[in-house]
C-alpha positions as CSV (number, residue, x, y, z in Angstrom):
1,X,-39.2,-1.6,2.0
2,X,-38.7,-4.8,-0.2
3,X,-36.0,-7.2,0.3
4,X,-33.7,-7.7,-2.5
5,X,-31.1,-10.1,-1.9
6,X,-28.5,-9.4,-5.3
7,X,-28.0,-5.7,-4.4
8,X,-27.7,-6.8,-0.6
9,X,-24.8,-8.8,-2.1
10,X,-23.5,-7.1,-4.4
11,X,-22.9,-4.1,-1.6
12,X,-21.6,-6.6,0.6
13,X,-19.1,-7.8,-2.1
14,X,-18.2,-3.9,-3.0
15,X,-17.6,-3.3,0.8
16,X,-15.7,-6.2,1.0
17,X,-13.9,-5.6,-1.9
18,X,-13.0,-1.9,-0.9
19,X,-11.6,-3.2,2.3
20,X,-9.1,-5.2,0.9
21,X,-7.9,-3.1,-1.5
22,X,-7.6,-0.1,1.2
23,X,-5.8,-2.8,3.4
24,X,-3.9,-3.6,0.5
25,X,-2.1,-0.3,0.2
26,X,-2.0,0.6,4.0
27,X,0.4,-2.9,4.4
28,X,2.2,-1.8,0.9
29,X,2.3,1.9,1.9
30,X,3.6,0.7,5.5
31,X,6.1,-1.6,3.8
32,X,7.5,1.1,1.5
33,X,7.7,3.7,4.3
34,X,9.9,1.8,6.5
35,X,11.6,-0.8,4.8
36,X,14.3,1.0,3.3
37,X,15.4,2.7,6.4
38,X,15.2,-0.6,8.3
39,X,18.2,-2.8,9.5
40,X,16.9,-5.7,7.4
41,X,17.0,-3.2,4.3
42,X,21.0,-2.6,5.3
43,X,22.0,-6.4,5.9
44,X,19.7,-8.4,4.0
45,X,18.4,-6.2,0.7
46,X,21.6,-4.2,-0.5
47,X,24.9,-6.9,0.6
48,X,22.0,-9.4,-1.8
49,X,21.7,-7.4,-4.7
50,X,24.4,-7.1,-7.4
51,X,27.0,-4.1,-7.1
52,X,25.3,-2.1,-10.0
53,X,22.2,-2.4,-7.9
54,X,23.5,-2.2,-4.8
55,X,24.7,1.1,-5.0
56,X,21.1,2.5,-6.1
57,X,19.5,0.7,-3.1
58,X,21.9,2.2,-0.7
59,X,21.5,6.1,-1.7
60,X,19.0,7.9,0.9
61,X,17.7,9.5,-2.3
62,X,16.1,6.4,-3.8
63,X,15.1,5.1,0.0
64,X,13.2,8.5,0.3
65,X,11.5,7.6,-3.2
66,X,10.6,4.5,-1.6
67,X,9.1,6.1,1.6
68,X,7.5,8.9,-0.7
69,X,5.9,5.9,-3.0
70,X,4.5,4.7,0.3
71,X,3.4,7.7,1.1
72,X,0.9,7.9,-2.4
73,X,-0.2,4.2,-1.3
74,X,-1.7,5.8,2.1
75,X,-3.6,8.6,-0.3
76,X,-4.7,6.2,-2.7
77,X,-6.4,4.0,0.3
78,X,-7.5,7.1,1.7
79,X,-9.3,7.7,-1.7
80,X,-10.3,4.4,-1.8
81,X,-12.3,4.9,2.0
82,X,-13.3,8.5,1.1
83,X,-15.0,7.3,-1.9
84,X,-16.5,4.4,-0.3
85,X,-17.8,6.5,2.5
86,X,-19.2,8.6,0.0
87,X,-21.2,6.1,-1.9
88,X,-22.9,4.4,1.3
């Protein structure tokens, strides 16, 4: 077996590249899961936004969009690792 130190680090740049972006959108996918049902979202977010806004921000319909966007973050970094995993 030869040493080859540019495909050494250019699989430890992929790996480290891979996870960040599946860090990425587990934070973002975390974020948009429980933000909008949090007590921040209800005194901070909506009272801050204009009235037009407002009103959008405070429907459970658009805060379960939010959660179910969060919820396609967590798939995508699960693609992300299941791809990775697949490659190694």
């Amino acid at each position: 077996m030869e040493y080859n130190p540019s495909v050494l680090g250019q699989r430890s740049l992929r790996a480290a590249l891979i996870l960040v972006i599946v860090v990425y959108l587990t934070a973002a996918g975390w974020f948009f899961v429980l933000a909008p049902w949090s007590r921040f979202w209800a005194a901070r977010v909506v009272p801050g936004a204009p009235f037009w806004v407002s009103t959008w921000l405070d429907h459970p319909a658009f805060r379960g969009a939010l959660s179910g966007f969060g919820l396609v973050h967590f798939a995508a970094a699960w693609s992300w690792l299941e791809r990775a995993m697949r490659k190694t």
